[in-house]
MARBA-3410 file (N, C-alpha, C, O; in Angstrom, 1 decimal):
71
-8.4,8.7,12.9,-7.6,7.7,13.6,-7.2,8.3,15.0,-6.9,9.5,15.1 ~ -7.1,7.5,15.9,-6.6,7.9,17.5,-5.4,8.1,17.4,-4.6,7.6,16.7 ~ -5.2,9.3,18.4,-3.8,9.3,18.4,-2.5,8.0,19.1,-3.0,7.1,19.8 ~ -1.7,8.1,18.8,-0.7,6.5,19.6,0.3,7.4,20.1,0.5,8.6,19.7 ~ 1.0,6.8,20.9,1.5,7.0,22.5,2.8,6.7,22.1,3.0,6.5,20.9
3.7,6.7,22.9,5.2,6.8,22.7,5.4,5.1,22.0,4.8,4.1,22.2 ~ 6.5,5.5,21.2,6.6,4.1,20.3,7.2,3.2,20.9,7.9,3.2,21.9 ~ 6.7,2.3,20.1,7.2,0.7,20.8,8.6,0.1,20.0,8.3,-0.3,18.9 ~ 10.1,0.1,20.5,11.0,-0.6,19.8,11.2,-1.7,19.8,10.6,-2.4,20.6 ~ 11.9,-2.5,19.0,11.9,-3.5,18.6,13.4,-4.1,18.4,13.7,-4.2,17.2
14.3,-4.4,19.1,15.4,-4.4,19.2,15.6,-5.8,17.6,16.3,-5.4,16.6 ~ 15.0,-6.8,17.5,15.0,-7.2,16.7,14.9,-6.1,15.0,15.6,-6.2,13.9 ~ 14.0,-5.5,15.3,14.1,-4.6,13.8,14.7,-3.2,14.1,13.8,-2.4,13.9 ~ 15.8,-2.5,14.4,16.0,-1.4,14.4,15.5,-0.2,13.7,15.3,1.0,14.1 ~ 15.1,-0.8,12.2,14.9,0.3,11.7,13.3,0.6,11.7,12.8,1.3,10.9
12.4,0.0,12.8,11.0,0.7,12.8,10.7,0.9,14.3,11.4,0.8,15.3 ~ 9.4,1.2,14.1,9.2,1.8,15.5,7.2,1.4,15.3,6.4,1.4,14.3 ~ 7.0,1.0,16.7,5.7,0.8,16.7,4.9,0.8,17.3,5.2,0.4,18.4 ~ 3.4,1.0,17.0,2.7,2.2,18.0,1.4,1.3,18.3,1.0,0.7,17.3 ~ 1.0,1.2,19.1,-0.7,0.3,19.3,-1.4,1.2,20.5,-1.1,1.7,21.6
-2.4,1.1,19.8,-4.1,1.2,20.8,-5.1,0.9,20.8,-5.5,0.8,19.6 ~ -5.8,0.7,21.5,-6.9,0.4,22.1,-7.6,1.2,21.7,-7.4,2.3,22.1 ~ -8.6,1.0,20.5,-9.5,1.6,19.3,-11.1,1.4,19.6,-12.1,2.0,19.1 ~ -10.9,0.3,20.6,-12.3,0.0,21.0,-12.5,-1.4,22.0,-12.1,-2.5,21.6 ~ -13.1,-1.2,23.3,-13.6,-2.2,23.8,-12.9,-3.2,23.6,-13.6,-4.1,23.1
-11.6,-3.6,23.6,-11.0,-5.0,23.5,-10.2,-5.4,22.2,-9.4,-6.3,22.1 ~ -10.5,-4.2,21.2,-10.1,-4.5,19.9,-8.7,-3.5,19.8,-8.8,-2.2,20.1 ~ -7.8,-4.0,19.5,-6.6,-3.1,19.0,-5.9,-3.0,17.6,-5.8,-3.9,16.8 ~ -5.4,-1.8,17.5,-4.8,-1.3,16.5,-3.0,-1.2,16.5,-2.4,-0.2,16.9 ~ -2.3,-2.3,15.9,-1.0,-1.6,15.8,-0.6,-1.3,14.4,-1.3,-1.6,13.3
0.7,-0.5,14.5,0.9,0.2,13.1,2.4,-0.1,13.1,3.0,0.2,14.1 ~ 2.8,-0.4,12.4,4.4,-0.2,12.3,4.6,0.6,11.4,4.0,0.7,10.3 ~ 6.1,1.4,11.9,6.8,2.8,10.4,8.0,2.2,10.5,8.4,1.7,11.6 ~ 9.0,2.1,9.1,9.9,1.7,9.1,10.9,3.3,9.1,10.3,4.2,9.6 ~ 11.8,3.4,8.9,12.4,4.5,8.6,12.4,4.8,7.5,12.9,5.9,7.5
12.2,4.6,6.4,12.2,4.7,5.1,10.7,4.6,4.4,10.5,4.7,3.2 ~ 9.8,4.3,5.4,8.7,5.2,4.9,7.6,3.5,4.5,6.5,3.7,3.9 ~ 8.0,2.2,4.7,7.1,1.1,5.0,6.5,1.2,6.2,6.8,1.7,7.2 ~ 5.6,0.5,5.9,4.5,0.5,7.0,3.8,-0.9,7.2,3.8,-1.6,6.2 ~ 3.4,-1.4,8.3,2.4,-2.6,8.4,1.6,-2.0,9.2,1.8,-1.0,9.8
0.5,-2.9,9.3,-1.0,-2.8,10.2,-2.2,-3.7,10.8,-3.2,-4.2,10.3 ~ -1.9,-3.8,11.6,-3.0,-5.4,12.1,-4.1,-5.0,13.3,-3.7,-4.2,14.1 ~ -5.1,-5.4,13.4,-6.2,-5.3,14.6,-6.0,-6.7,15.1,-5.8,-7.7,14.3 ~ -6.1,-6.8,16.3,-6.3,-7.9,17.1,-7.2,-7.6,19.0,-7.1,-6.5,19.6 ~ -7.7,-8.6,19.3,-8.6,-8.6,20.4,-7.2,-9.0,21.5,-7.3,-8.8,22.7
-6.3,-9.4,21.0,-5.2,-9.7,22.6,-4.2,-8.5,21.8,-4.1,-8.3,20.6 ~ -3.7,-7.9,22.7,-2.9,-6.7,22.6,-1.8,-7.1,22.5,-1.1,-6.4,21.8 ~ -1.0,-8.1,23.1,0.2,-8.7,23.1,0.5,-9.5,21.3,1.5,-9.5,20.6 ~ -1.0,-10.1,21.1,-0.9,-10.5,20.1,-0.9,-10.5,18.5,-0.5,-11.1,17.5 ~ -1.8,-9.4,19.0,-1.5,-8.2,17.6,-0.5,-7.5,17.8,-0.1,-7.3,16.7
0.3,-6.9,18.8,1.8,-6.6,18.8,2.7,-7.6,17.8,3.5,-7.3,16.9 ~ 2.3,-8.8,18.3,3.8,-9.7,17.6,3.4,-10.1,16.5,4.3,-10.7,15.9 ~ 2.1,-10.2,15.7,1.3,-10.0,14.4,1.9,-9.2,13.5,2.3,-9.5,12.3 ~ 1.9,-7.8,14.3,2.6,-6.5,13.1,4.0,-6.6,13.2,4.7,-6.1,12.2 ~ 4.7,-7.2,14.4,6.3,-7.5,14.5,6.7,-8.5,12.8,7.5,-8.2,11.9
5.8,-9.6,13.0,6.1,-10.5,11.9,6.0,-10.2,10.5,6.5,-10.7,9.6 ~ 4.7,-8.8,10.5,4.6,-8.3,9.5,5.9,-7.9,8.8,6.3,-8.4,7.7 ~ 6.2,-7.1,9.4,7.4,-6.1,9.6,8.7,-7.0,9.2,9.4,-6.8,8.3 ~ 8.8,-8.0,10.0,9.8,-8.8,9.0,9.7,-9.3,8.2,10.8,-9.0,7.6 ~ 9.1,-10.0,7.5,8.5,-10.1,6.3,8.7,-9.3,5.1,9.2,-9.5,4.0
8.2,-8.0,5.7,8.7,-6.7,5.1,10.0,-6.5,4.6,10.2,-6.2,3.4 ~ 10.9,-6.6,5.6,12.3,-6.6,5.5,13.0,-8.0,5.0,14.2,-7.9,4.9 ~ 12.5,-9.2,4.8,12.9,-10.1,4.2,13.4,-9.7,2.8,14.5,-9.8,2.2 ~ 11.4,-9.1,2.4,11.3,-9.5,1.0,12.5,-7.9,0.3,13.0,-8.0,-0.8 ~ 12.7,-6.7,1.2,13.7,-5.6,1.2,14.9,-6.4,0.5,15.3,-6.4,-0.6
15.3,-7.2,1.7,16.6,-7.9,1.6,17.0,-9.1,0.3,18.1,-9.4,-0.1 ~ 15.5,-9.5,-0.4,15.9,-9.9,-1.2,16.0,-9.5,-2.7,16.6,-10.0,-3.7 ~ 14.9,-8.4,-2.6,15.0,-6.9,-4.1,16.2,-7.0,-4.3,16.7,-7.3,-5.3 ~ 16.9,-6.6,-2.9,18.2,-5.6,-3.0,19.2,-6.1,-3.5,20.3,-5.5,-3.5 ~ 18.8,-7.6,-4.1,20.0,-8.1,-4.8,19.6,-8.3,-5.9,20.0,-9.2,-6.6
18.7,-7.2,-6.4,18.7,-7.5,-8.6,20.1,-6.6,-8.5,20.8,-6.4,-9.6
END
């Protein structure tokens, strides 16, 4: 895997951080890390748009967090 470049914040999710590149000719790679060790991951050909792909991921993520945490 390529290495990724200073992380991308997300004032909406504080607790992740997230990283994208350009993996090939047009196609991208983002990754999201949560602080606690979740992750998402999406490829997309618009870079903006696989950015806000793995954003949504990522909440999602922390939805379904938020509603465990009430067994």
């Amino acid at each position: 895997m390529k290495q990724y470049k200073i992380p991308i914040e997300s004032t909406e999710l504080p607790n992740w951080k997230f990283y994208c590149n350009e993996t090939s000719y047009g196609v991208y790679h983002c990754f999201g890390l949560r602080n606690s060790g979740n992750e998402v991951s999406c490829y997309g050909e618009d870079y903006n748009g696989t950015f806000l792909k793995c954003v949504e991921f990522a909440k999602s993520v922390e939805e379904n967090l938020k509603n465990n945490s009430d067994f």
